[in-house]
C-alpha positions, -999 to 999 in steps of 0.1 A, spaced: 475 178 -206 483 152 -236 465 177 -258 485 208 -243 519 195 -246 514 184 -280 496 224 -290 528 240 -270 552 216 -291 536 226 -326 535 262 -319 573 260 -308 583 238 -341 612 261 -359 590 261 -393 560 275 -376 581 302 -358 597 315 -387 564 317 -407 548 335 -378 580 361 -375 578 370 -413 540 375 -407 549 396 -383 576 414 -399 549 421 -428 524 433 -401 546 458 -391 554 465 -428 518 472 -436 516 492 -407 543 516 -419 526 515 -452 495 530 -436 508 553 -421 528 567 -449 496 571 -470 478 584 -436 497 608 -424 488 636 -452 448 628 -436 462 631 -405 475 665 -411 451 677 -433 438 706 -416 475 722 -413 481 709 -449 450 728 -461 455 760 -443 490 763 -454 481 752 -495 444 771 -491 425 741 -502 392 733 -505 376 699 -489 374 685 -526 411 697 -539 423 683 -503 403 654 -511 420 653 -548 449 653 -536 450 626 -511 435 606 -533 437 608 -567 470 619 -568 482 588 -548 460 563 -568 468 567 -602 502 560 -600 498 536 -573 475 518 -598 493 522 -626 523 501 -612 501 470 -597 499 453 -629 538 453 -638 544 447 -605 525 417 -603 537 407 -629 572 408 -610 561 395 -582 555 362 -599 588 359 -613 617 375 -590 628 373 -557 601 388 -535 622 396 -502 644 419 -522 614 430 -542 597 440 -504 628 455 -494 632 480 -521 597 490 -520 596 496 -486 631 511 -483 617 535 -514 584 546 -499 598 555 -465 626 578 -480 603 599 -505 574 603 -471 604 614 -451 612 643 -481 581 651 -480 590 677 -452 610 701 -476 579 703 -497 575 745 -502 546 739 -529 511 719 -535 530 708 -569 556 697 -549 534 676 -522 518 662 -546 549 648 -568 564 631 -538 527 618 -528 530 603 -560 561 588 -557 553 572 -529 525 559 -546 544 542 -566 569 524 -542 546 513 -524 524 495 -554 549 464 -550 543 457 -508 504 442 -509 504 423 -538 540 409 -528 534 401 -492 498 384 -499 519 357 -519 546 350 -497 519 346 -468 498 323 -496 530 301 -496 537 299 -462 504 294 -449 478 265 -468 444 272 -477 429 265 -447 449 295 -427 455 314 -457 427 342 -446 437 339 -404 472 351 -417 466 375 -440 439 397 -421 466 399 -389 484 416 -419 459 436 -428 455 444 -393 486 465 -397 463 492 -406 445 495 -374 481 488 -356 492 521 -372 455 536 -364 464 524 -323 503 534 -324 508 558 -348 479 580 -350 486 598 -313 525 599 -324 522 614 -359 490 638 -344 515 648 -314 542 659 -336 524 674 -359 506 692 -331 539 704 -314 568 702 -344 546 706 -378 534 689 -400 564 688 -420 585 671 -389 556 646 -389 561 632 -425 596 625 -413 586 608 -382 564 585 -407 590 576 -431 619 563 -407 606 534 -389 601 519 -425 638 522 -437 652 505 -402 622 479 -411 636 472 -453 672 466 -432 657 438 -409 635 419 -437 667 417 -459 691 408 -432 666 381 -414 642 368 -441 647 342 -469 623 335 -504 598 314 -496 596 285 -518 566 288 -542 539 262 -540 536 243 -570 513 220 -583 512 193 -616 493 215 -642 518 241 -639 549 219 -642 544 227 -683 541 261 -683 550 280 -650 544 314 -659 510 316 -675 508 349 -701 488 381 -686 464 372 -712 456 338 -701 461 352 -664 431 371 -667 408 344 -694 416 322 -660 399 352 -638 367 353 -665 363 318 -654 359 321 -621 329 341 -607 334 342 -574 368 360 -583 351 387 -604 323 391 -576 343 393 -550 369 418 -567 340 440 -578 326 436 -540 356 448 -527 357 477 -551 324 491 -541 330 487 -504 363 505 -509 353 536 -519 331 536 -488 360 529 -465 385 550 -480 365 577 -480 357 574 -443 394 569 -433 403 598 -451 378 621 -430 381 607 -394 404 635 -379 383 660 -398 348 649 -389 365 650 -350 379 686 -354 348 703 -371 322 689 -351 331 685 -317 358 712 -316 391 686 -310 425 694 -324 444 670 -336 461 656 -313 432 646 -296 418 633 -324 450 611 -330 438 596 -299 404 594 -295 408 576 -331 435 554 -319 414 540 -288 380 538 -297 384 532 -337 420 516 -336 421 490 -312 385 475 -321 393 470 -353 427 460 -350 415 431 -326 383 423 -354 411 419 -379 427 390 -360 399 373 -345 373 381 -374 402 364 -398 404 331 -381 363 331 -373 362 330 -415 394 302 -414 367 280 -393 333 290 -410 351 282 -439 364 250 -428 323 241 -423 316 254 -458 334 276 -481 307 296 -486 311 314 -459 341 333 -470 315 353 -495 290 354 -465 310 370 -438 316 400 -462 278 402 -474 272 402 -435 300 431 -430 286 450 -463 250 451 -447 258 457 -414 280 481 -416 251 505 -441 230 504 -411 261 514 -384 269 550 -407 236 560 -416 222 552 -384 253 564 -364 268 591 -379 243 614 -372 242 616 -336 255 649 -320 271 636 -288 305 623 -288 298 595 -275 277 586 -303 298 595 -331 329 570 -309 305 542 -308 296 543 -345 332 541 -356 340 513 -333 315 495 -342 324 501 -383 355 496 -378 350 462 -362 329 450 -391 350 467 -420 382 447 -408 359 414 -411 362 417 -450 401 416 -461 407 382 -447 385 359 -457 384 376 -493 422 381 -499 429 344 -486 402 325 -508 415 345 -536 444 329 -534 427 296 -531 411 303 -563 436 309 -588 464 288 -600 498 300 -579 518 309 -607 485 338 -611 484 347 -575 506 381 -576 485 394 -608 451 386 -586 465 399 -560 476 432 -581 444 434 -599 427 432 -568 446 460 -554 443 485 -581 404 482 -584 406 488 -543 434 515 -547 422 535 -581 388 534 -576 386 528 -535 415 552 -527 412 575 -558 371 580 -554 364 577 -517 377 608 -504 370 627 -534 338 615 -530 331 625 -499 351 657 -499 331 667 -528 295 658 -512 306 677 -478 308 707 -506 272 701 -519 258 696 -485 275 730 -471 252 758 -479 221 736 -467 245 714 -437 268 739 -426 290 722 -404 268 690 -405 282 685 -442 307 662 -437 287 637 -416 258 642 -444 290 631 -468 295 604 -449 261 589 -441 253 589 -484 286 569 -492 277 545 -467 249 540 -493 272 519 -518 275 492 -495 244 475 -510 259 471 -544 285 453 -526 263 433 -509 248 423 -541 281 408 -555 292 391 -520 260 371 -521 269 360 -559 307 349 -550 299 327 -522 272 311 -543 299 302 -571 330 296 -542 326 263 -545 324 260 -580 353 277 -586 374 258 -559 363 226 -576 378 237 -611 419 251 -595 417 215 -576 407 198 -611 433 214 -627 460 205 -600 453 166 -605 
């Protein structure tokens, strides 16, 4: 009872509670941000009837057209995020991104769609990178991952909310009506973090009294360093692309092979990939908190684990022609997939100096975003044209089952970044003393 009272008493302490409401404000952020950049997938069958697009241009144009520009602004943004106010920097990005997805609905061309895409690409450049450090200096190292994959989890929150909303709309108002429904929530959301939430104070350490804002330069000579940060940022690179490009083709893979429209996809997505994964997001997060706690190394393992398992679940699963197989297979890769953010965004943290930790965090984001969010869909798009004249309406599944394919390169660089984890821990803490 001693023991209770005492865990009741922390969790009520004012510090703890505000921490946990800007985490959850930022949840709900990320959410929104997910389902800004989802809705054109969403929608992409009405999209590409109206435009007359072909899987690859559709695939071009929900990615690489929203990951250039998105990538392009993550370094100065980091760079920003090192030295400015982050709550206002959050609030304008968020405030931005909402507005241009909401505009979105007058669009009368593809030129058009894909100018605002890119705008919002670029608004939103400034959220992940941003919210990672303020959740790095509110939580320490040994929570670090727990708080930031219940962030991440916004993804799957917008998958398990948003998804049957946006696909409803779109189903009965238009596709157009739906863009607005995604961009309003967000500017009510920019109001409430500015009127609520304060700068946190950054965590500082002696070797930085000197010189607190390293150079870009000497940013990234750090990052050469350190092993386990190139491994793990070239990991999560590779394994991108692979989960981008299955996102992006969900609602797709639903309608063409087993006849649903979108609506129903919306939901069947929402419930059997959604909730999975959003519940593997928080739970996964604080499993790598506590493996890590036994031994860092665990916080490269976890991932390797993910990587390889999750090979097996697409190839395997993808395949199947009943329903119920196809549900099963993206529960299940969904539930490992939301095992990686985590524990690799919160030792990532751990493992640079703090004054570095909204570069990494940028750098980390545009290797995900330009090559994850700019290749996957194209990828797959563009295989699900190759497959055609030999798949027929098998293609995109064939697509889907080769990218998975990639997750054995990532594999290879998980295993090398927990081996030098430690290392690399050793030689931030060295510096600190």
């Amino acid at each position: 009872m001693v023991s209770l009272s005492r865990a009741v008493s922390v969790l009520l302490h004012p510090q703890l509670r505000y921490r946990h409401y800007v985490l959850i404000l930022l949840l709900l952020g990320f959410s929104i941000q997910s389902l800004n950049r989802q809705t054109i997938v969403i929608m992409a069958q009405s999209i590409k009837a109206e435009f007359g697009l072909s899987d690859a241009e559709l695939g071009f144009v929900s990615g690489f057209v929203f990951s250039i520009p998105y990538s392009i602004m993550l370094l100065p943004i980091g760079m920003l995020v090192d030295r400015v106010n982050r709550r206002n920097l959050l609030v304008i990005n968020l405030g931005l991104w909402s507005c241009f997805t909401a505009i979105t609905s007058l669009t009368h061309s593809l030129l058009q769609l894909a100018g605002l895409r890119a705008a919002v690409a670029a608004a939103e450049a400034g959220y992940n990178p941003n919210a990672v450090t303020v959740l790095a200096d509110l939580y320490d190292r040994q929570s670090r991952a727990t708080a930031i994959g219940i962030m991440y989890g916004g993804t799957t929150l917008a998958t398990i909310v948003g998804y049957p909303i946006i696909a409803y709309i779109g189903d009965n108002l238009g596709w157009r009506m739906a863009f607005v429904a995604a961009g309003v929530p967000g500017i009510l959301l920019a109001a409430i973090i500015y009127l609520t939430v304060s700068e946190p104070s950054r965590e500082k350490i002696p070797a930085e009294d000197a010189k607190a804002l390293p150079s870009v330069r000497e940013t990234f000579h750090f990052f050469g360093g350190q092993k386990s940060v190139l491994n793990l940022m070239a990991a999560m690179t590779v394994t991108s692309v692979v989960g981008t490009g299955t996102l992006a083709w969900m609602v797709a893979l639903l309608m063409r092979k087993h006849g649903m429209p979108v609506s129903q996809a919306g939901y069947v997505i929402s419930l059997y990939f959604g909730i999975p994964t959003f519940l593997s997001h928080v739970f996964g997060s604080t499993l790598s908190d506590w493996l890590g706690r036994k031994d860092v190394r665990w916080y490269g393992w976890l991932p390797a684990v993910v990587a390889a398992s999750n090979g097996v679940i697409m190839v395997g699963g993808i395949g199947f022609s009943p329903l119920a197989g196809t549900l099963v297979t993206f529960a299940l890769w969904g539930m490992m997939a939301a095992l990686q953010y985590g524990p690799v965004l919160g030792v990532l943290q751990s493992l640079v100096m703090p004054r570095m930790r909204g570069i990494a965090s940028s750098f980390i984001t545009f290797l995900i975003s330009f090559v994850g969010l700019g290749v996957g869909p194209f990828l797959v798009g563009l295989l699900s044209d190759i497959y055609m004249p030999r798949a027929g309406n098998h293609s995109l599944q064939w697509a889907l089952g080769t990218a998975s394919l990639l997750q054995i390169w990532a594999l290879f660089h998980f295993l090398r970044a927990a081996r030098a984890i430690p290392a690399d821990l050793r030689r931030v803490e060295s510096l600190s003393r």
